[in-house]
C-alpha positions as CSV (number, residue, x, y, z in Angstrom):
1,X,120.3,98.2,99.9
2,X,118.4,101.3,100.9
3,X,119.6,100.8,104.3
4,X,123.5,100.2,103.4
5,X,125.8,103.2,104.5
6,X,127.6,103.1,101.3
7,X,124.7,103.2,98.9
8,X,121.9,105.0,101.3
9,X,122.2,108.5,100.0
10,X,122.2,107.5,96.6
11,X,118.9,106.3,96.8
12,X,117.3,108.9,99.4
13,X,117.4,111.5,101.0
14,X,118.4,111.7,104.9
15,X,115.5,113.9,105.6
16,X,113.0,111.2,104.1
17,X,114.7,108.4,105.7
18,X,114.1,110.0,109.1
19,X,110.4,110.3,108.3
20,X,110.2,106.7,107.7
21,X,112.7,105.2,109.9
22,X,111.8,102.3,112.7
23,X,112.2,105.1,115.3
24,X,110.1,107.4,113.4
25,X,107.2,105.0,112.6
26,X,106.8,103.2,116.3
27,X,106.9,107.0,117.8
28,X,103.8,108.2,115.1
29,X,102.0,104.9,116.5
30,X,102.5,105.7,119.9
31,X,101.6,109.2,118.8
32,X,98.4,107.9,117.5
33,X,97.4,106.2,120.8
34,X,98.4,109.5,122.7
35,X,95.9,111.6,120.5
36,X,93.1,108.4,121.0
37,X,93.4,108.8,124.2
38,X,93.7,112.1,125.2
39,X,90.1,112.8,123.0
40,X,88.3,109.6,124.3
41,X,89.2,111.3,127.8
42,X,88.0,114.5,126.6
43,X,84.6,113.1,125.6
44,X,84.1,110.9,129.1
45,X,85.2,107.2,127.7
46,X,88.6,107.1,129.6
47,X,89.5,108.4,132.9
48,X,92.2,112.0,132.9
49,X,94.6,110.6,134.5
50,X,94.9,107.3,131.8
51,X,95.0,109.6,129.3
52,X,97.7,112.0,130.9
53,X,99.7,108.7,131.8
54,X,99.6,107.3,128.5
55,X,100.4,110.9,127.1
56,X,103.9,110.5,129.0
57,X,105.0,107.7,127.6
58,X,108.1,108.3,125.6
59,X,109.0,105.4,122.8
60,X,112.3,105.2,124.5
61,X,110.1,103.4,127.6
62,X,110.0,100.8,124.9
63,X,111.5,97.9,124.8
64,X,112.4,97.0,120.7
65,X,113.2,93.2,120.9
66,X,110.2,92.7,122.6
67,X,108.3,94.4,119.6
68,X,110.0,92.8,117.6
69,X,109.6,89.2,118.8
70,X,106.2,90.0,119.2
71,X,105.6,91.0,115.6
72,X,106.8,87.8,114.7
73,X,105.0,85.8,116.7
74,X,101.5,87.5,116.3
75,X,102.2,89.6,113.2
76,X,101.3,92.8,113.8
77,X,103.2,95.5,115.4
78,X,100.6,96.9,117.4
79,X,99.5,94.1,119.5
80,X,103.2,94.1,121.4
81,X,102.9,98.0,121.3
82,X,99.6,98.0,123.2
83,X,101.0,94.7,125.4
84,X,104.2,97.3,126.1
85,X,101.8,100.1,127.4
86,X,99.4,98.5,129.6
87,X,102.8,97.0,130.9
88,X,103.8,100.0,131.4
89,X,100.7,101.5,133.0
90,X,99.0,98.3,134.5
91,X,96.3,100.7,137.0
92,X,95.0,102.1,133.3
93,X,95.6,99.0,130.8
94,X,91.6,98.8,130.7
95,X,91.9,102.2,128.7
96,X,95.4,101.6,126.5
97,X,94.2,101.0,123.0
98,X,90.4,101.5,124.1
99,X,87.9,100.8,121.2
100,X,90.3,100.9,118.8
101,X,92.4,98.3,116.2
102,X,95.7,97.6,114.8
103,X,94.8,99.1,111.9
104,X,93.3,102.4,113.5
105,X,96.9,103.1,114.2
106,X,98.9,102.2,111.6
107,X,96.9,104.2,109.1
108,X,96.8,107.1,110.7
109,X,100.1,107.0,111.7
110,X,101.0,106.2,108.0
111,X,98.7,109.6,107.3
112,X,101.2,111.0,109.1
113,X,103.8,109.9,107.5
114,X,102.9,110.6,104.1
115,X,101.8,114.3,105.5
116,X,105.2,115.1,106.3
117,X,107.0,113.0,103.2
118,X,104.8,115.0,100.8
119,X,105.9,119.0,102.2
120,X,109.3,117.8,102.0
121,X,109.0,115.9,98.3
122,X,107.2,119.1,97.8
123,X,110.1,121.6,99.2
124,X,113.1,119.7,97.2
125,X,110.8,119.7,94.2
126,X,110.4,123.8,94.6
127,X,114.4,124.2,94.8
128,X,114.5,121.6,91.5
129,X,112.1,123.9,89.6
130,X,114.2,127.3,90.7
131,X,117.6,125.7,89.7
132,X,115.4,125.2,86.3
133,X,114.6,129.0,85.7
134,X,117.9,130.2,87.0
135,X,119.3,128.7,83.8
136,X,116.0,130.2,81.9
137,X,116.8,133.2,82.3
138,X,120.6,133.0,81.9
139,X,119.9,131.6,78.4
140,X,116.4,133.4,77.2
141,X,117.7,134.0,73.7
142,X,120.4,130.8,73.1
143,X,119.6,128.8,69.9
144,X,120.3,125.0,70.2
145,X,118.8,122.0,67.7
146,X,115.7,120.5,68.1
147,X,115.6,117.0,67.5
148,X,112.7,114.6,66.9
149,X,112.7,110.9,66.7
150,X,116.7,110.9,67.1
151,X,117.2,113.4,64.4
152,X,118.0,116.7,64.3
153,X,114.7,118.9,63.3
154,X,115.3,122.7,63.5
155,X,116.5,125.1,65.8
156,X,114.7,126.0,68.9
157,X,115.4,128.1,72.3
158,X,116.9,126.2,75.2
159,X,114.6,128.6,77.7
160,X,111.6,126.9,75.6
161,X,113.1,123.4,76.5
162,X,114.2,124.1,80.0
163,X,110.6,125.8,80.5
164,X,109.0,122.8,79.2
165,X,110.5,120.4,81.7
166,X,109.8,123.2,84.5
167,X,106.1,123.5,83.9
168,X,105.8,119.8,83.8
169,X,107.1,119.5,87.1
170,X,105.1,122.3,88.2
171,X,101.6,120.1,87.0
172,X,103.4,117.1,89.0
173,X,103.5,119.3,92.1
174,X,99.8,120.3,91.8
175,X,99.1,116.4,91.1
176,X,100.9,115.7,94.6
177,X,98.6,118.6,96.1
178,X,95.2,117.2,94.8
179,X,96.2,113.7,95.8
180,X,97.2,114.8,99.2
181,X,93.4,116.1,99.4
182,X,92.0,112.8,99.0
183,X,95.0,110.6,101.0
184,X,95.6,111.9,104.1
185,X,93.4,111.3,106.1
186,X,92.5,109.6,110.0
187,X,91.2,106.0,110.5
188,X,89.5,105.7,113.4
189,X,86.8,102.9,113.1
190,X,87.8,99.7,115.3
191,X,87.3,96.2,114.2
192,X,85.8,96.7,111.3
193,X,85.4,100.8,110.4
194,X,82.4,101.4,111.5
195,X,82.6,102.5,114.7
196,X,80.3,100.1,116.8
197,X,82.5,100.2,119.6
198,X,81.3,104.0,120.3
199,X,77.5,105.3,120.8
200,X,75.4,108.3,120.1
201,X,77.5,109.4,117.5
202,X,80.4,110.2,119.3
203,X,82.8,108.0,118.0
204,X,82.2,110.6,114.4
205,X,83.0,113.3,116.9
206,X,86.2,111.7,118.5
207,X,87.4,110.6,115.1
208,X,87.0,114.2,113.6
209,X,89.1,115.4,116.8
210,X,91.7,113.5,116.4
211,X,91.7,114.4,112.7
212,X,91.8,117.9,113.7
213,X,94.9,117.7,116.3
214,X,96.9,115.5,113.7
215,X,96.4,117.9,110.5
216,X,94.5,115.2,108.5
217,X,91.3,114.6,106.9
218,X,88.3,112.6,107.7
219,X,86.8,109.9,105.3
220,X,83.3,108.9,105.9
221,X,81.9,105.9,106.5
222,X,85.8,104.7,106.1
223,X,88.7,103.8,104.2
224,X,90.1,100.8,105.5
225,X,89.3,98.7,103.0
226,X,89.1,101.3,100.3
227,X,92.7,102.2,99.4
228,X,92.3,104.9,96.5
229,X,93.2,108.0,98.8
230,X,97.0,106.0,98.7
231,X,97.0,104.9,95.9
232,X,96.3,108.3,94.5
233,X,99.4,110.0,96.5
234,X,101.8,106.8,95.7
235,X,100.6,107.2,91.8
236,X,101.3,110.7,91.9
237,X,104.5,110.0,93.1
238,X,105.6,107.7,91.0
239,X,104.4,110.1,87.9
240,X,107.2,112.8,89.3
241,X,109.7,109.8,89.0
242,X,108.7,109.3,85.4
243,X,109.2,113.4,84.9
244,X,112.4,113.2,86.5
245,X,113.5,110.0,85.0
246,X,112.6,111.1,81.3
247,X,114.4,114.9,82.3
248,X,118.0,113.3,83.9
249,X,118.1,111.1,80.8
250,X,117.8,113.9,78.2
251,X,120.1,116.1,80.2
252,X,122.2,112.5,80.2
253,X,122.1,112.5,76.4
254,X,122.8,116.0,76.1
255,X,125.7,115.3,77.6
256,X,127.3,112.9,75.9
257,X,130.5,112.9,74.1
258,X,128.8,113.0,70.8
259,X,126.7,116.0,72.0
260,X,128.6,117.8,74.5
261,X,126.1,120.5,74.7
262,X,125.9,119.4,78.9
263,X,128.1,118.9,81.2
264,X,128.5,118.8,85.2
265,X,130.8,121.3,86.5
266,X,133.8,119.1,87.2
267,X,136.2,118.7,90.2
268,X,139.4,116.2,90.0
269,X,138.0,112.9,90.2
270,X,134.5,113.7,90.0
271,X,132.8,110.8,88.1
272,X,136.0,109.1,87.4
273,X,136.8,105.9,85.5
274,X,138.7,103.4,88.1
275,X,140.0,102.0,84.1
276,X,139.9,105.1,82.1
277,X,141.6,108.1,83.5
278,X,140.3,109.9,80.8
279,X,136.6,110.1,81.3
280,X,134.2,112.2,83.6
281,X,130.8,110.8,83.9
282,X,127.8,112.4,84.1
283,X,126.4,111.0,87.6
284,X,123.8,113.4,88.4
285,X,121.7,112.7,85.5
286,X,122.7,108.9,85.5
287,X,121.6,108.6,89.2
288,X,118.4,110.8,88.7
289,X,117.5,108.6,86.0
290,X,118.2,105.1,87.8
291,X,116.1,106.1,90.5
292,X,113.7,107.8,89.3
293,X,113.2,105.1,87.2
294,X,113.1,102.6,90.5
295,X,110.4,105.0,91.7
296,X,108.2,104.8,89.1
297,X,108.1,101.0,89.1
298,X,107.8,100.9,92.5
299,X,104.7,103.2,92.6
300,X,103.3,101.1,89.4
301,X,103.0,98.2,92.8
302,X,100.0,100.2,94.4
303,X,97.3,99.6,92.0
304,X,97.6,95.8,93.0
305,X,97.4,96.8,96.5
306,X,94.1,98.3,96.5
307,X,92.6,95.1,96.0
308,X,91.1,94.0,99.3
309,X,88.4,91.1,100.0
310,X,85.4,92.1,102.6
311,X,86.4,94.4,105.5
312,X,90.4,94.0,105.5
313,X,92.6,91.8,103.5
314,X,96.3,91.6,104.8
315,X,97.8,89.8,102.0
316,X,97.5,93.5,100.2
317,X,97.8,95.5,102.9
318,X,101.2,94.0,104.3
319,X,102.5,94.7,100.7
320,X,101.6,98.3,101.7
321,X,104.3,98.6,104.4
322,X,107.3,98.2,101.8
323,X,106.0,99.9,99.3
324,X,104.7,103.1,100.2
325,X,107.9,104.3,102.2
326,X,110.3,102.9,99.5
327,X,108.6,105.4,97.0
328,X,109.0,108.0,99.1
329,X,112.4,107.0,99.5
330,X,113.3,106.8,96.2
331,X,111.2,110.0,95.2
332,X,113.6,112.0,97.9
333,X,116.5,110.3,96.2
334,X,115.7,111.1,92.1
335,X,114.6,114.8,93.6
336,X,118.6,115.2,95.4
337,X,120.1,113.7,92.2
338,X,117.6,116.4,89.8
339,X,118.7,119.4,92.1
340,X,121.9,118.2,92.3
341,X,122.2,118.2,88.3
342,X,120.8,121.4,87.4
343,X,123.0,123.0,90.0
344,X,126.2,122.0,88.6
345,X,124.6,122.2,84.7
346,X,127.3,123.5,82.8
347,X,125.5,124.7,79.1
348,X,128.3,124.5,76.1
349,X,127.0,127.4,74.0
350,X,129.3,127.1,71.5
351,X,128.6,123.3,70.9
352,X,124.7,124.4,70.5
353,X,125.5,127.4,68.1
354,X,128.2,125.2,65.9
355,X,125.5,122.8,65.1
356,X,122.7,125.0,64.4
357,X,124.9,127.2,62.1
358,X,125.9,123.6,60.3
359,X,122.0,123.2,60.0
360,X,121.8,126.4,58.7
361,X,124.6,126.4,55.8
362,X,123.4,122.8,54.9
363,X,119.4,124.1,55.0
364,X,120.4,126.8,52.6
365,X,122.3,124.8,50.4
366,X,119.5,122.4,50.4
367,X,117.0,125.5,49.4
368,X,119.5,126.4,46.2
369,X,119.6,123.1,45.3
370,X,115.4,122.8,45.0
371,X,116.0,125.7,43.4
């Protein structure tokens, strides 16, 4: 569904699906070999001119099917990846993929991914929290009721509830920046993470390079079978979508017929009934709820994840190739539909000040009565 043309931008964003599209993923694997290479060369393992040649491969040298096939057939990507390249360059295959594993790559590359996922969640979520304060400061003295438990309480400033929603967001970006700390970082480690394929320490020294040239951190001994730094970003994430979920529905509420203190601006046929001619639906806030909603749950999948046997255990890891681009898929998409709502937010003052002066007369009365 994520991938239909008729639904796709509903879900996500077409920024964050080119981050995690098939082009996009096999060209940050390749990516990862080139970097390999080019500091295994700089430290004496590989010869120059392997590195330079493998440096010049471009994924369009590729062929697809064939990765394809041969992810079925062995079940990992890279192996047909690396089969492709020393294909490719047959006088240096003895230094394509040298000293390093499937899951080397994939990690990384999945750093990579996430890197550049998280400064554009991060971006959309800035442009959410100044649509926020625009309306802040168009309304810093409008009264509107309170309500607690479904009922009306007592009157209260919509800047103090649009503020409240702002700063939460704001403590769900600096989440996302903490968890970024401890989740992006390089795997270099071969076989089994610890290096043994490289001697005198320079394997540290490669794996530190390659950090350096691929803006990511290094984890030490390793992390392949120690998920946390993922699951940390993917939880973070998943806590925005249960911000934004919780925000579109009050703002969904708000603007109900029974309310009517929200409302989108409207065009002709904007959020039309195909039955009732009459209506215009909220969608913003009913999409930014759905997915956010779908976000969250999706997220609430990594914790299972983490659970790997020994050195590596593909039954979780596998699960990790759905899940963590689908989150940040549908975090793109409930941050479009949030932006998208507060920018067409139309605020009925009228409605808010009707109801609070009803509150008002029937508080007063009530006052006499005790009286």
């Amino acid at each position: 569904m994520l991938e239909y043309s008729i639904y796709r931008d509903c879900f996500s964003s077409a920024h964050m699906r080119s981050i995690w599209s098939e082009h996009a993923t096999i060209s940050a694997w390749l990516k990862v070999e080139q970097v390999l290479a080019a500091h295994q060369a700089a430290a004496g393992l590989i010869p120059i001119e392997a590195a330079e040649a493998i440096e010049e491969i471009s994924i369009c040298d590729l062929n697809h099917e064939e990765l394809r096939k041969e992810m079925m057939f062995v079940g990992r990507p890279i192996v047909g990846l690396a089969k492709q390249l020393r294909q490719l360059l047959p006088e240096h295959s003895a230094h394509v993929h040298y000293r390093t594993t499937t899951q080397d790559v994939m990690d990384t590359a999945l750093a990579m991914q996430m890197k550049l996922g998280l400064e554009q969640i991060q971006s959309t979520l800035g442009d959410v929290m100044a649509a926020i304060a625009h309306h802040v400061s168009a309304h810093p003295d409008t009264m509107m009721m309170g309500r607690t438990n479904g009922q009306h309480a007592v009157p209260i400033r919509l800047a103090t509830k649009l503020e409240v929603w702002r700063s939460e967001l704001g403590r769900r970006s600096e989440a996302l920046q903490e968890a970024a700390k401890r989740g992006l970082n390089v795997q270099i480690g071969g076989p089994v993470g610890d290096l043994r394929g490289y001697e005198n320490g320079i394997g540290r020294q490669i794996k530190q390079d390659v950090a350096h040239s691929l803006g990511l951190s290094v984890v030490e001994p390793h992390w392949q079978n120690a998920r946390d730094g993922i699951a940390d970003i993917v939880t973070a994430l998943g806590s925005l979508c249960g911000t934004l979920c919780k925000i579109a529905h009050n703002v969904n509420q708000l603007s109900s017929s029974d309310i009517g203190e929200f409302a989108e601006v409207h065009e002709p046929g904007k959020g039309s009934s195909s039955a009732m001619a009459h209506k215009r639906n909220q969608r913003a806030s009913e999409f930014g709820e759905a997915v956010a909603r779908l976000g969250r749950q999706r997220a609430g999948q990594i914790g299972e994840l983490t659970h790997h046997e020994h050195e590596r255990s593909g039954g979780v890891w596998i699960g990790e190739w759905i899940v963590v681009p689908e989150v940040f898929l549908l975090t793109s998409g409930a941050l479009h539909w949030s932006e998208r709502m507060f920018k067409s937010l139309v605020t009925d003052t009228n409605a808010m000040a009707l109801l609070v002066s009803s509150y008002r007369s029937v508080n007063s009365i009530y006052h006499l009565d005790r009286s």
